[in-house]
Steps between C-alpha positions, in 0.01 A plus 500: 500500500146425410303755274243725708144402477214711353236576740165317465302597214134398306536324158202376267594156409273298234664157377382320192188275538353745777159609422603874765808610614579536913720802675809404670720591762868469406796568641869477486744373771860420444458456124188301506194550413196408721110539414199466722161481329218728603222313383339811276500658217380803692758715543359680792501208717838399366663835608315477855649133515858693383454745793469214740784292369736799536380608881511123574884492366578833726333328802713184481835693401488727881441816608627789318619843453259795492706591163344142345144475682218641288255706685219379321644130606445613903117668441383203322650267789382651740139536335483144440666415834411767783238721333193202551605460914467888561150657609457710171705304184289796264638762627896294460358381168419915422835605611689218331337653184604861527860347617528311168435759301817713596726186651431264263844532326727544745733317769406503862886652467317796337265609780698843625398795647489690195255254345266437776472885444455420124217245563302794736496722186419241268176416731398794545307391830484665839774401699341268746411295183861504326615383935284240454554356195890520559456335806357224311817498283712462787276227714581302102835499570517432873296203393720345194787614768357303762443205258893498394479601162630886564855502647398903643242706528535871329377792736141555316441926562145614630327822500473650847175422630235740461415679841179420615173731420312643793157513361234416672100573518341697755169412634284712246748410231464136542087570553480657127712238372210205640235741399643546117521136509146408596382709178677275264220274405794241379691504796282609818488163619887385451649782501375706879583167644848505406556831627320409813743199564812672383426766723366327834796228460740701306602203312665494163318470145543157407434367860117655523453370104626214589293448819262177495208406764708282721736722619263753651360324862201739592437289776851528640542889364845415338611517111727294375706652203697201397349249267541178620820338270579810395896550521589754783737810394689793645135683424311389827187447528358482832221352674268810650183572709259579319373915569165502654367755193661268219281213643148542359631532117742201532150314617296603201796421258575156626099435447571624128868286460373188653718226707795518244468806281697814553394782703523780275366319158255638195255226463706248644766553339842681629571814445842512275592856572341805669727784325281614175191558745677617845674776249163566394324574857811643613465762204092548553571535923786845385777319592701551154743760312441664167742418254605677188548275178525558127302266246493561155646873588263608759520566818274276712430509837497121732404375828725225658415400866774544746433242674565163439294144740866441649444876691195363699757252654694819586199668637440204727850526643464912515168511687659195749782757582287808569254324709817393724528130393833406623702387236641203567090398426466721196772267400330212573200603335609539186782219492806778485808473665582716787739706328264537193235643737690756635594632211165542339262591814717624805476840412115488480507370835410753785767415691777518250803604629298650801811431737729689297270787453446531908904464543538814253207691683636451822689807618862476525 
């Protein structure tokens, strides 16, 4: 019976007569031994080249067990693999980051209830954000599944989704918020314009910064929220009329964006986020909560704005309902599903559950 090999390993080898001395890769199989040289004397780029030699041997030697598949081995497949064909490979690439830092040592065999639990602590994010970034652990090992190199797929544990907020702006509320944001003298030509869209389209964040001058036809009233290429996903975003109020400001900001440039922009350029000065108008326009906090052993008193740009979307959708938009349109609108539109606007709707109401009022 041959003697067991030693797994693949670095060693420093410099012979006689050699002016620097190279990294190897040796191993042993069946009582031989076998080296590959990595061309450096680096040995950062000779362990990278190690890391690749040993996934390349557990590719070619078939899928298997959980108990023997490194978790850190399916996140950096699937980063290298899936991650660049998906609509947002940051936000996998930001996931695959917090992942690593609690998976990186153990087996896909590992992943139990108990420690999905253990990784929720160990963030200590919100739950939506620990349900995402688990579900990016288990789309890694769907994918190395689906590519034959896991024999199984362990059950990866979410947290139950967080039930949706119903906050939304009334008509004065949403008037102070435009009004706080006209004072800003950095923001008051960016920032009203993004509550203006958000609120007359109700679509998301990143599809009004992301809006460009070609996808808004004034001359056929429609707006066009997907950029052409760009990858379609289960976030739709529709193509809409444009409101007849909404109209003159798009005009003057395509003059200011030009043929190419995008519609909400600071001299030309696009606008990377809208948080730091929406918090600040929201604050400035009362719509905040005082907060108690210690620093250095005082007491000190803080605004933070309770309201955040995703609740103009919301507002949209609310003031649809209460007009009487059916929703079925609402839906359409704002590139929900059916289902997803009942739950968050039919009970702002004046009809809701009006034929169940007139059943109970009728006399028996």
């Amino acid at each position: 019976m041959g003697r067991r090999g030693k797994g693949p390993r670095l060693r420093f080898i410099k012979k006689p007569g050699w002016r620097e001395g190279s990294w190897y890769i040796e191993s042993t199989e069946g009582g031989r031994t076998k080296q590959r040289s990595c061309s450096t004397g680096d040995r950062g780029p000779a362990e990278t080249q190690l890391a690749e030699f040993i996934l390349d041997r557990c590719r070619r030697a078939g899928p298997r067990d959980p108990s023997q598949f490194p978790i850190a081995e399916a996140l950096a497949d699937y980063s290298r693999e899936h991650a660049p064909r998906t609509a947002a490979p940051e936000r996998v690439a930001y996931a695959v980051d917090a992942l690593a830092g609690f998976w990186a040592a153990n087996m896909a065999g590992d992943i139990t209830r108990e420690t999905c639990a253990g990784y929720g602590r160990h963030r200590g994010k919100a739950d939506g954000t620990v349900r995402r970034e688990l579900g990016v652990l288990r789309a890694a090992l769907n994918h190395v599944h689906h590519e034959g190199r896991l024999t199984r797929v362990p059950f990866v544990f979410l947290p139950s989704p967080t039930p949706a907020k119903d906050r939304w702006l009334t008509r004065s509320d949403a008037a102070a918020l435009l009004r706080a944001a006209r004072r800003d003298k950095r923001c008051r030509l960016h920032l009203p314009l993004f509550i203006l869209l958000a609120l007359y389209t109700g679509a998301r964040k990143g599809a009004v910064l992301s809006l460009r001058a070609p996808q808004v036809d004034l001359a056929r009233g429609r707006i066009d929220f997907n950029p052409p290429g760009k990858r379609r996903t289960a976030k739709g975003r529709p193509i809409i009329p444009i409101p007849r109020r909404l109209a003159g400001f798009l005009r003057s900001a395509l003059e200011r964006a030009g043929q190419l440039g995008y519609v909400v922009n600071i001299d030309g350029e696009r606008v990377k986020d809208i948080k730091k000065g929406f918090a600040t108008a929201a604050i400035r326009a009362g719509l905040f909560e005082a907060i108690e906090v210690k620093r250095e052993g005082k007491a000190v008193v803080i605004k933070r704005a309770i309201v955040s740009p995703h609740v103009l979307r919301h507002t949209a959708g609310t003031w649809m309902a209460q007009r009487g938009v059916p929703l079925w349109e609402i839906a359409g609108y704002l590139g929900h599903g059916q289902e997803r539109t009942s739950e968050l606007y039919a009970h702002h709707h004046p009809d809701f559950l009006a034929s169940a109401k007139r059943a109970m009022d009728r006399p028996r």
